[in-house]
Each structure stands twice: as structure tokens, then as C-alpha cells.
VOBA-1610 file (N, C-alpha, C; in pm, whole numbers, padded with zeros to 5 digits, always signed):
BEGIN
Unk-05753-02571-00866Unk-05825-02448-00839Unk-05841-02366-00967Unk-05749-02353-01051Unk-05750-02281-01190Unk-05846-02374-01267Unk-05820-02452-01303Unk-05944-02521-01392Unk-06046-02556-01287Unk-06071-02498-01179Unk-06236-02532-01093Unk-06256-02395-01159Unk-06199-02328-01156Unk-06233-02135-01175Unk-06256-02142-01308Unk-06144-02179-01392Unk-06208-02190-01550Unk-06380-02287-01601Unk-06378-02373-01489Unk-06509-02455-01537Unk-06632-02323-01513Unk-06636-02309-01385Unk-06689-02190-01338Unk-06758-02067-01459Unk-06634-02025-01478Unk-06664-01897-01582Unk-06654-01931-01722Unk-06669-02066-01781Unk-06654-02088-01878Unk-06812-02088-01995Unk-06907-02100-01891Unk-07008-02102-01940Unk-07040-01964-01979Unk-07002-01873-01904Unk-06991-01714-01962Unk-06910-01646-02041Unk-06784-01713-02075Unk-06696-01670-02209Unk-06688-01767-02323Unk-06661-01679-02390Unk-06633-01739-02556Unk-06545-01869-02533Unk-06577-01961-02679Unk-06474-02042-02691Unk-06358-02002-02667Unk-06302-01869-02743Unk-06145-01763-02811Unk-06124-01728-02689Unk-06220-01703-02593Unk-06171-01641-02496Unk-06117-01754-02399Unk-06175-01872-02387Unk-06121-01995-02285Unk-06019-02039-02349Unk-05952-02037-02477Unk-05872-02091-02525Unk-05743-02010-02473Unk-05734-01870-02513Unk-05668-01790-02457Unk-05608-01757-02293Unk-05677-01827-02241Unk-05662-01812-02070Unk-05612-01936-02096Unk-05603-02052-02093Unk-05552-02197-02098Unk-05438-02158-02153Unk-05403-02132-02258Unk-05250-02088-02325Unk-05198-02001-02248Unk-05252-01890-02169Unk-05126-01772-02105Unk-05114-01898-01917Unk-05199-02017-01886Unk-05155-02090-01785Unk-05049-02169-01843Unk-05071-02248-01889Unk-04960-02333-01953Unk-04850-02270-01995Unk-04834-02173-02033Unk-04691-02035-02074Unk-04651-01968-01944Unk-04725-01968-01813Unk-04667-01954-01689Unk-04652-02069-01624Unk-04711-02201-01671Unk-04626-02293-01623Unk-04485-02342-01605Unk-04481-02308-01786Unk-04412-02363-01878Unk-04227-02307-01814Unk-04320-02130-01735Unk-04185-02021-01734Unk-04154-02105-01613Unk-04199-02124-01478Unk-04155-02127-01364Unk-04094-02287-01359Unk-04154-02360-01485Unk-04057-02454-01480Unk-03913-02477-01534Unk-03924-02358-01618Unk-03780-02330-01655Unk-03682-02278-01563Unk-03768-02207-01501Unk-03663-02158-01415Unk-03641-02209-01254Unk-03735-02299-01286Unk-03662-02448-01160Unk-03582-02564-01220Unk-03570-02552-01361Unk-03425-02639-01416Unk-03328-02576-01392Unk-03325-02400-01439Unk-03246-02369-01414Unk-03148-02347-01293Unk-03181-02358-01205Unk-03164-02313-01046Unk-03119-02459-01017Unk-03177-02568-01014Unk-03134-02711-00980Unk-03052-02758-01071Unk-03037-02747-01231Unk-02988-02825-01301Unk-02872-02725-01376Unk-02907-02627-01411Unk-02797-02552-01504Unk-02668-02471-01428Unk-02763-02440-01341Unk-02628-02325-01259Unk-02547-02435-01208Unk-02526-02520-01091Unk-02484-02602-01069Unk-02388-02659-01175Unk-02450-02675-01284Unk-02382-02748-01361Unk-02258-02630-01456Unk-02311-02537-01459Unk-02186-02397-01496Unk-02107-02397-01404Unk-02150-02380-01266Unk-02041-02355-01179Unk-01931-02480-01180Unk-01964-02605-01174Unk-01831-02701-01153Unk-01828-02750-01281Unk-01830-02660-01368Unk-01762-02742-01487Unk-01636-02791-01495Unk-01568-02878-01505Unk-01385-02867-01478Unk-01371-02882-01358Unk-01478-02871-01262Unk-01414-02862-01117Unk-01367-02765-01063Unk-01371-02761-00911Unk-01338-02648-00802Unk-01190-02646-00776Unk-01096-02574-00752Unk-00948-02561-00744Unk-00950-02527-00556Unk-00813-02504-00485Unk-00797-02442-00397Unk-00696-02319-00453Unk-00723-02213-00436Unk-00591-02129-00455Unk-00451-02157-00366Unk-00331-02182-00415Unk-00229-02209-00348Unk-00207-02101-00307Unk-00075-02083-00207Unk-00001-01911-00138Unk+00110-01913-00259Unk+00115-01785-00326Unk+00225-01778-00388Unk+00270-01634-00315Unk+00234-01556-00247Unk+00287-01449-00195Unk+00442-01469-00131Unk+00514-01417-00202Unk+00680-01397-00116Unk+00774-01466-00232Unk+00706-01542-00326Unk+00751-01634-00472Unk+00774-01516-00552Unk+00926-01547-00663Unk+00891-01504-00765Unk+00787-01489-00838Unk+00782-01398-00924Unk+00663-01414-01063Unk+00648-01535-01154Unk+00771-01566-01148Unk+00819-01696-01217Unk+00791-01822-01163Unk+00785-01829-01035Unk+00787-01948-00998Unk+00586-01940-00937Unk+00561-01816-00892Unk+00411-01784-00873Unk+00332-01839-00985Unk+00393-01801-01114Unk+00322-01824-01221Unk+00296-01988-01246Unk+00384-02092-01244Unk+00422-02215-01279Unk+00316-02264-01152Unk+00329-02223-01024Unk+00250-02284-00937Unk+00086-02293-00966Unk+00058-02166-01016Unk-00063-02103-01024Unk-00147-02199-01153Unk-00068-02219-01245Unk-00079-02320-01379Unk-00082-02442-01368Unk+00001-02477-01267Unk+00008-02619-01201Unk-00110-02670-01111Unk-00196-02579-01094Unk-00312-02570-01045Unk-00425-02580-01066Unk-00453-02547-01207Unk-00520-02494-01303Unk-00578-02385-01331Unk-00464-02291-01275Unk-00525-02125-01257Unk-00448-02065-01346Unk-00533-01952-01372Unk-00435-01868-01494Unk-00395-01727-01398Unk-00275-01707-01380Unk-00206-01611-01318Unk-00217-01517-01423Unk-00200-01387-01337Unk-00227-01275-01440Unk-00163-01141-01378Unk-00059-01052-01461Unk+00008-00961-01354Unk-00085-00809-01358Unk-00136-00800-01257Unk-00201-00645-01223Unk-00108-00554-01182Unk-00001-00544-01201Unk+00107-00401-01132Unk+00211-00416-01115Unk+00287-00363-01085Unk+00420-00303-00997Unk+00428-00235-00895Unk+00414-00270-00772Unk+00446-00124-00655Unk+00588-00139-00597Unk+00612-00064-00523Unk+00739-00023-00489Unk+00722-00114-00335Unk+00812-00191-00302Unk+00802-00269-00183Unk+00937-00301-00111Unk+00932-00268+00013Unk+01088-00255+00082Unk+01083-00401+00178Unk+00982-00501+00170Unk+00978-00635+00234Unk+01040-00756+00109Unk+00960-00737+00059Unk+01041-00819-00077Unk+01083-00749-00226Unk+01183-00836-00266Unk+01269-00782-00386Unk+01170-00780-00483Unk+01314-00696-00546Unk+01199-00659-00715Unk+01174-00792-00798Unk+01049-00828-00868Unk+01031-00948-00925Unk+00953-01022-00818Unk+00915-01024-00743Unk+00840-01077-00600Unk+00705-01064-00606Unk+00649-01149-00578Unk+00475-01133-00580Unk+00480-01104-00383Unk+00365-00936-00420Unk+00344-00918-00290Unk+00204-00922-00250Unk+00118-00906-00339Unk-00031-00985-00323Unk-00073-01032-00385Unk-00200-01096-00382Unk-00278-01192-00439Unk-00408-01189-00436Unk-00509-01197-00559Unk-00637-01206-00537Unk-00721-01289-00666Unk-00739-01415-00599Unk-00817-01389-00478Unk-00660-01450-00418Unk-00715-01470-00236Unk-00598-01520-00149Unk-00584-01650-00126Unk-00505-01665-00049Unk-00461-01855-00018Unk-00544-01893+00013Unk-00604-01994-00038Unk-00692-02117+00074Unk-00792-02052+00005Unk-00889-01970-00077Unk-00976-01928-00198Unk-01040-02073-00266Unk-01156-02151-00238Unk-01193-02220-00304Unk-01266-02158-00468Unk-01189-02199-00572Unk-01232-02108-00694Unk-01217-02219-00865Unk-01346-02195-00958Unk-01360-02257-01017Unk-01259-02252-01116Unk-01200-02387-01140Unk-01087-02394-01245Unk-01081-02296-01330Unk-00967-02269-01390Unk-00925-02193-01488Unk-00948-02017-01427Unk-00979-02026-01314Unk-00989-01908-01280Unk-00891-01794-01303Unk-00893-01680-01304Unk-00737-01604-01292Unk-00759-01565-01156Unk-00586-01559-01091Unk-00532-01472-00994Unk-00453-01347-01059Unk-00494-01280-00994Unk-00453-01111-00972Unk-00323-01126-00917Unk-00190-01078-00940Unk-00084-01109-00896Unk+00024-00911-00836Unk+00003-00894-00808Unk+00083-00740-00751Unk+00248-00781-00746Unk+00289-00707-00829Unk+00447-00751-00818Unk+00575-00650-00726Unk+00651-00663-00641Unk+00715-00577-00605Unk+00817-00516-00711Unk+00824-00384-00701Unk+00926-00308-00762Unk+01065-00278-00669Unk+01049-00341-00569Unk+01183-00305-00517Unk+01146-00174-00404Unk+01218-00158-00307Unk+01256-00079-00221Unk+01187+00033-00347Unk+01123+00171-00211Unk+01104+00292-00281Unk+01225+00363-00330Unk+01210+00405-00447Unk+01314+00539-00484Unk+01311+00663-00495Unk+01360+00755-00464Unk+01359+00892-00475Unk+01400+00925-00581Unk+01430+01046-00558Unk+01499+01188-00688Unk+01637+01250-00632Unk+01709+01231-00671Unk+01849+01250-00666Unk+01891+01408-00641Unk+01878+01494-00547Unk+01825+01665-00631Unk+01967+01718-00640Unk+01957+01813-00725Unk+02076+01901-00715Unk+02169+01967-00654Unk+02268+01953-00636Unk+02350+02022-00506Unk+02459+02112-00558Unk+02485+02126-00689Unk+02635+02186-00686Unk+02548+02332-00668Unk+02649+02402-00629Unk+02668+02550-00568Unk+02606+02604-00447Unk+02567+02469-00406Unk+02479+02485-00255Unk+02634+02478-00186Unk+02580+02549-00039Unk+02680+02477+00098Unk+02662+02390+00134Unk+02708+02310+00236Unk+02745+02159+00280Unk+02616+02181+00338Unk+02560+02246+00456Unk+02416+02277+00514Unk+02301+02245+00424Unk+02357+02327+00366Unk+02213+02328+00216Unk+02203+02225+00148Unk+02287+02140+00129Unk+02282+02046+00066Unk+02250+01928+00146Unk+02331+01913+00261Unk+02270+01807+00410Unk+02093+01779+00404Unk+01977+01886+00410Unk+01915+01992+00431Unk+01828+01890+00277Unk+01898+01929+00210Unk+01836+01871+00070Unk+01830+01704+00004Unk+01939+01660+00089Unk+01926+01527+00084Unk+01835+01462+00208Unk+01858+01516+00330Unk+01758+01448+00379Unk+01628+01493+00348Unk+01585+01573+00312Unk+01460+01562+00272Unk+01372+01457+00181Unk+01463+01454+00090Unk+01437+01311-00035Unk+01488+01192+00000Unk+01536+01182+00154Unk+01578+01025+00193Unk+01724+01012+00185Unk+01786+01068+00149Unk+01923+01024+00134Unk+02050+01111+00260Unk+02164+01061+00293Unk+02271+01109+00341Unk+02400+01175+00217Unk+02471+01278+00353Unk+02547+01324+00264Unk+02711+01222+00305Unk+02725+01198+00232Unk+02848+01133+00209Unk+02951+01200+00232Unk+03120+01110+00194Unk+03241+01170+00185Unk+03232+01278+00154Unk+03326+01357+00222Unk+03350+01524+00130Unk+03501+01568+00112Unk+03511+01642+00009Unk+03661+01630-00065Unk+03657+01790-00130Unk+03789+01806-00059Unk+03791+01979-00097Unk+03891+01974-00263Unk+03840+02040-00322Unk+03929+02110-00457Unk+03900+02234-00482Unk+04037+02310-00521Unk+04072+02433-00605Unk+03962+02469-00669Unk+03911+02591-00714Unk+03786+02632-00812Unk+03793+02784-00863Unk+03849+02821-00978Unk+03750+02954-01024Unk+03675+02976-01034Unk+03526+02902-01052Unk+03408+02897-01091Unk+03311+02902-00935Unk+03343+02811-00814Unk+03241+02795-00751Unk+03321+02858-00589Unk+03235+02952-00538Unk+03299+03006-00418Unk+03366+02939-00332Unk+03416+02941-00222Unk+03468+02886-00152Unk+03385+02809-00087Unk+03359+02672-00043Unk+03287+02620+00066Unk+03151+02555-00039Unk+03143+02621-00122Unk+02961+02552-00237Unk+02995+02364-00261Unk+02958+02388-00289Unk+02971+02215-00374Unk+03000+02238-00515Unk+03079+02158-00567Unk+03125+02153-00696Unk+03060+02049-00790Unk+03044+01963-00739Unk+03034+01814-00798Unk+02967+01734-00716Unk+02869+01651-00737Unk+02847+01493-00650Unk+02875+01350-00706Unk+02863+01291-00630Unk+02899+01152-00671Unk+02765+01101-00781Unk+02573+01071-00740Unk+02545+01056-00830Unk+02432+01142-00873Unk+02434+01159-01048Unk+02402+01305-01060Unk+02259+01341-01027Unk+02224+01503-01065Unk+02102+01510-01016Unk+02001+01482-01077Unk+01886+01431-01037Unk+01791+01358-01135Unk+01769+01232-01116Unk+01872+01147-01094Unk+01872+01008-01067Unk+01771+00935-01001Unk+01713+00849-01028Unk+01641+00764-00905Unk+01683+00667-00881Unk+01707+00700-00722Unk+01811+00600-00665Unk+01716+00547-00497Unk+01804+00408-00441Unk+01720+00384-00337Unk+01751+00453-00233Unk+01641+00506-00154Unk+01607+00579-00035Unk+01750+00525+00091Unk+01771+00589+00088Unk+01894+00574+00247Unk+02013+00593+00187Unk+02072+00549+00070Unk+02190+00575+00019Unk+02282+00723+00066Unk+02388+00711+00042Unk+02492+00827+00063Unk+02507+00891-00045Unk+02528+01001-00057Unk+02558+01096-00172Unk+02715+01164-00176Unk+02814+01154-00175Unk+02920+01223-00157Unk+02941+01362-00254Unk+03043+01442-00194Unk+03036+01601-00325Unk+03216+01614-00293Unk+03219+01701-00425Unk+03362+01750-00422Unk+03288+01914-00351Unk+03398+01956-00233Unk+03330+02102-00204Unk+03477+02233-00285Unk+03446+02311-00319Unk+03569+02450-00379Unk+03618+02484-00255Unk+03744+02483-00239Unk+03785+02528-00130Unk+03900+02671-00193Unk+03831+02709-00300Unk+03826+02870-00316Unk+03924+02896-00472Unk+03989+03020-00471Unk+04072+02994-00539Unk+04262+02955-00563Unk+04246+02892-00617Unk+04395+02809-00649Unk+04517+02880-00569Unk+04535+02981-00635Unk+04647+03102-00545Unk+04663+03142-00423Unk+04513+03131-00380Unk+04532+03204-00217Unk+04488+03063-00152Unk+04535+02938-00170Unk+04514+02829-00076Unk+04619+02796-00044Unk+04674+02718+00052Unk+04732+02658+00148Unk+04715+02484+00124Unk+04830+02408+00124Unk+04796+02259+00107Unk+04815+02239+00327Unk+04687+02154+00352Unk+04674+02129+00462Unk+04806+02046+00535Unk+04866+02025+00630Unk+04952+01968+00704Unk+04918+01837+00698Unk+05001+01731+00729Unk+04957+01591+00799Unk+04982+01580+00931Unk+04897+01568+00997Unk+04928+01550+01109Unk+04899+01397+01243Unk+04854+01303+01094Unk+04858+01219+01159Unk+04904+01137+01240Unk+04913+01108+01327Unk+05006+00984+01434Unk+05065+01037+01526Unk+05072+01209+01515Unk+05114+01307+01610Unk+05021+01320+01724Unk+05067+01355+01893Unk+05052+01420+01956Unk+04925+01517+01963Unk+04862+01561+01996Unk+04752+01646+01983Unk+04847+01794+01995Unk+04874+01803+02057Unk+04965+01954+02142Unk+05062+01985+01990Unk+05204+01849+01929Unk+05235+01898+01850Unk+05155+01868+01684Unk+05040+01844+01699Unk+04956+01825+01587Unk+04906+02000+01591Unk+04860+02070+01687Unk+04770+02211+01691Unk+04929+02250+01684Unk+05027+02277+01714Unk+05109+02374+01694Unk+05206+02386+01501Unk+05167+02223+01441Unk+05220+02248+01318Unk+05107+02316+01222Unk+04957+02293+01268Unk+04869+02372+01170Unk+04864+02513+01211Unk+04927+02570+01367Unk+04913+02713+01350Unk+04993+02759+01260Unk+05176+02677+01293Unk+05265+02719+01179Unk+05240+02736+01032Unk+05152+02663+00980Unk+05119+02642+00876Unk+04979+02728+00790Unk+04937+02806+00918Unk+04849+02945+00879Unk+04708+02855+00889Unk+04644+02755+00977Unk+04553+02674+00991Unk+04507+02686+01141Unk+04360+02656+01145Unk+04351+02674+01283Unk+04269+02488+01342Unk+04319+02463+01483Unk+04282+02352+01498Unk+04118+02384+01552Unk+04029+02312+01486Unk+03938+02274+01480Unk+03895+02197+01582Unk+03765+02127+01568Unk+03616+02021+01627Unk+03742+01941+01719Unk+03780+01887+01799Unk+03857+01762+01827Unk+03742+01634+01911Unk+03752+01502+01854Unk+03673+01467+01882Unk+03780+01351+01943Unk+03741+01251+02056Unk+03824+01157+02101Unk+03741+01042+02049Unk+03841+00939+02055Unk+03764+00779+02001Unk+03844+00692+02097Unk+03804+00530+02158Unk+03845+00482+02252Unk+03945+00429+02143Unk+04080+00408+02208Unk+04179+00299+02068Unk+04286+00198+02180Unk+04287+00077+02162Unk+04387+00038+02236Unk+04506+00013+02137Unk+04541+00046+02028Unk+04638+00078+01937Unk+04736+00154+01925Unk+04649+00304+01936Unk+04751+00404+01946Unk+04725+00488+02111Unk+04854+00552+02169Unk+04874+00608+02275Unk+04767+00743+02294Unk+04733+00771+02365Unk+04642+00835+02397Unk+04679+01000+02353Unk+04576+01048+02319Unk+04627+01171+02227Unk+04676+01218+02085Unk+04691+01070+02084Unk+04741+01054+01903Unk+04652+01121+01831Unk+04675+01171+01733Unk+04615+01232+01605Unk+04554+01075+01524Unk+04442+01055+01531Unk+04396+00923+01468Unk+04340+00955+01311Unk+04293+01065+01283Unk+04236+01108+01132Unk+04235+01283+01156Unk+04224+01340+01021Unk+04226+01489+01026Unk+04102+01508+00896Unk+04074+01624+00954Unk+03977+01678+00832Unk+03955+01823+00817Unk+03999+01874+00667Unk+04009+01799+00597Unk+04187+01704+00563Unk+04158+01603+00452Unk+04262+01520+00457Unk+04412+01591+00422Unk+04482+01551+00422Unk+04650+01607+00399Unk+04647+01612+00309Unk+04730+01740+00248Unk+04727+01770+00108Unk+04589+01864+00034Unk+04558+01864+00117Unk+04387+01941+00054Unk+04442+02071+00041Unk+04387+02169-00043Unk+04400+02268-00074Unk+04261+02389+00039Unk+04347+02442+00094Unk+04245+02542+00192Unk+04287+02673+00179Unk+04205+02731+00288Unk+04205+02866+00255Unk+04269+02887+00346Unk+04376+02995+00386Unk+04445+03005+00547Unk+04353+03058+00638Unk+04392+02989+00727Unk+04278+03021+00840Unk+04180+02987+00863Unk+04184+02834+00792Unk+04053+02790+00808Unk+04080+02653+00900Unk+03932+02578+00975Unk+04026+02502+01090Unk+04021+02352+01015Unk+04099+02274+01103Unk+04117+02166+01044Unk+04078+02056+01161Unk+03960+01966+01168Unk+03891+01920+01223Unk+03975+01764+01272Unk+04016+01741+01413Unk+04093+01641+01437Unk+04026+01471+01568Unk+04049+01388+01472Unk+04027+01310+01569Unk+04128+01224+01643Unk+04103+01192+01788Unk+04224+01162+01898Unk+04203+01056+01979Unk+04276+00976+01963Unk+04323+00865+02087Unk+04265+00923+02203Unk+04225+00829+02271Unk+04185+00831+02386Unk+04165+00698+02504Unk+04197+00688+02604Unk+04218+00568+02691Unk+04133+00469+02673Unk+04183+00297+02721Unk+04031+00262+02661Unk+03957+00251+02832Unk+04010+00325+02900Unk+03930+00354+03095Unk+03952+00473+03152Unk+03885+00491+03198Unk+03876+00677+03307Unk+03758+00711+03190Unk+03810+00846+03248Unk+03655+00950+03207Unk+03713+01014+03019Unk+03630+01040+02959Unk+03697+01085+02851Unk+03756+01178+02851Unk+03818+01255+02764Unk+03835+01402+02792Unk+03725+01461+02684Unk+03705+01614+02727Unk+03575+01677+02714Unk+03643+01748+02533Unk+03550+01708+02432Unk+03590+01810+02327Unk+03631+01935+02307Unk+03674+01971+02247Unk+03671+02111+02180Unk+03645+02165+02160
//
């Protein structure tokens, strides 16, 4: 049809001018046949150069051992991050991209996400808080308050916190216990607490009245060990330094059948 059309109008244009229309056909030939090699012959041939891989699962693997698999493959592993992950340990591959079963051209890279371990918090400050305030302040940032241990103090009122176990600032993992030393006032006007363990309940409350102490919380626990009523733990512990008149929190034997008896 193009050269019926060129015969056509050829008798009405120049030589320069038929020459010129013949060269810009053959130069749009020339294009659309390039770019039907390309499409059948070149792409094809870029894409499986080396060949197609499967991506293996390395999710739940070390980095170490993710990596060796990934190479063993003919993939080039590659680490994109650290997040904080409470399913697998620190050093752990927790995603992957592309994913398992990914048909992908050799030498490809995988994207590898590494766990950092369980989340951590911020450790916050507690000395000169009360036991409340400080309860109050650890759970907020994830953590419990731990053991508590009374000492002597000029410096910190009676009842504040003195000290904790770990300091403030720390980043530590979420759920942990925090323990504190609390001031149980000053040195002179304290009282070292009674023991009253293994005693009686009746003569356990009558040696801390003697002793300028008042009996406290009583809580019962089932024991087939000790006789019912026994003094099983005290708080705070024997020997602690208190203030008089302050109570001293007791736990008690109790049957291991019938009804309990009702606290304190």
C-alpha cells in the first residue's frame, strides 16, 4: 500500500522529495523492528541470565545461618534493620523480602529484618519517691516493684526510697522487677523489729505490742508443714530498723480444709 501510494504521487514530487519519504519508511521500519527483537529476543534473554532461583524460608534462622542459606542459593542476603521482637531472639531473622517460595532471578538480594530482642524500656528514677509513687512509676514503663528492704537514713524521710536495685536510666527488658532500699527514718528514734517467726499468731501480736510495734495486714497461706496459726514470714524482716509504731505485716498458717479465716 505505501509504495502503491508512493507510485501514485510520485509523478508529482521531486526526485529529493521521493527519496526522502523512502528513507523516513525504511527508518520506521527499521524502528519497529528493533523493537520486536527487543521484546522477543533481548528482554527474555536479560531476565534469565544465570537462571531463575526459588527463594528459600529463612524466617525464625539466625542471621548467620539465613545468610549461608540465602548464598547457597544464589542469593545475596542483605541486612535492612533491627526491630525489637518478643517472638524471636536477638540475632533472628524476623522478615523477609522478597518471601518464601518468591520465584527470583539469580543473584538477587533478600531484604533480611533482624530481631533485637524483646522490647526495652527506661529504667526511671525512684529514690525519694514513696513505695506508691514509685509502684505507679514502674508500672507505667513496664516493670514491677520488687523486694523491699528498710534502712536507717539522715538524708531521705522516713518511708521514700533510698536506693534501687537497677539504676535509673537503664534499658532493661519490659516485665522485670526492680527492688529499692526504703529509709525507715532516722537512726535514733528507730526500733529493731521483733522475730516473730514460727510463733503463734496471738503470741506473735502480743511480742510486737511489747516491743512498741503494731500488728499489721495478716494474710493466711494453706501449709501442711506448719500448725495452723503459725507466724510463716513477717514484714518488715527481723532486725529491720523502724519507727515505733509502725505495723508489722504478718503471714499465717492456715488449715489445708474448712473455710479460711477472714484477714485483718
Amino acid at each position: 500500500m505505501i509504495y502503491f501510494n508512493l507510485a501514485m504521487v510520485s509523478g508529482g514530487m521531486s526526485l529529493s522529495m521521493r527519496r526522502l519519504i523512502k528513507r523516513g519508511v525504511i527508518v520506521l521500519a527499521l524502528f519497529f523492528l528493533m523493537v520486536l527483537l527487543l521484546d522477543i529476543v533481548l528482554m527474555p534473554w536479560y531476565v534469565n541470565e544465570g537462571g531463575t532461583v526459588q527463594v528459600p524460608e529463612v524466617t525464625g534462622r539466625s542471621e548467620k545461618d539465613a545468610a549461608e542459606i540465602l548464598q547457597m542459593a544464589g542469593l545475596a542476603p542483605k541486612n535492612s534493620g533491627v526491630r525489637p521482637d518478643s517472638k524471636y531472639p536477638s540475632g533472628f531473622v524476623i522478615q523477609q523480602n522478597p518471601e518464601a517460595g518468591a520465584v527470583v532471578k539469580r543473584g538477587r538480594r533478600v531484604y533480611l529484618v533482624v530481631s533485637g530482642g524483646e522490647p526495652k524500656s527506661t529504667v526511671p528514677s525512684l529514690r525519694g519517691k514513696t513505695l506508691r509513687d514509685a509502684r505507679f512509676a514502674l508500672e507505667r514503663n513496664g516493670f514491677a516493684l520488687g523486694t523491699i528492704e528498710y534502712q536507717a537514713s539522715d538524708e531521705f524521710p522516713e518511708n521514700t526510697i533510698i536506693d534501687q536495685s537497677i539504676p535509673a536510666g537503664s534499658q532493661v527488658r519490659r516485665g522485670g522487677a526492680v527492688a529499692v532500699v526504703v529509709s525507715s527514718g532516722h537512726a535514733g528514734n528507730l526500733t529493731a523489729v521483733p522475730n516473730v517467726l514460727g510463733r503463734p499468731l496471738v503470741e506473735a501480736e502480743q511480742l510486737l505490742r511489747k516491743e512498741g510495734f503494731q500488728l499489721g495486714k495478716v494474710t493466711f497461706q494453706t501449709s501442711s508443714q506448719y500448725l495452723p496459726n503459725t507466724v510463716l514470714d513477717q514484714y518488715p524482716r527481723a532486725g529491720i530498723l523502724a519507727a515505733p509504731g509502725s505495723s508489722v505485716d504478718l503471714f499465717v498458717a492456715q488449715a489445708t480444709s474448712g473455710y479460711p479465716p477472714t484477714e485483718n
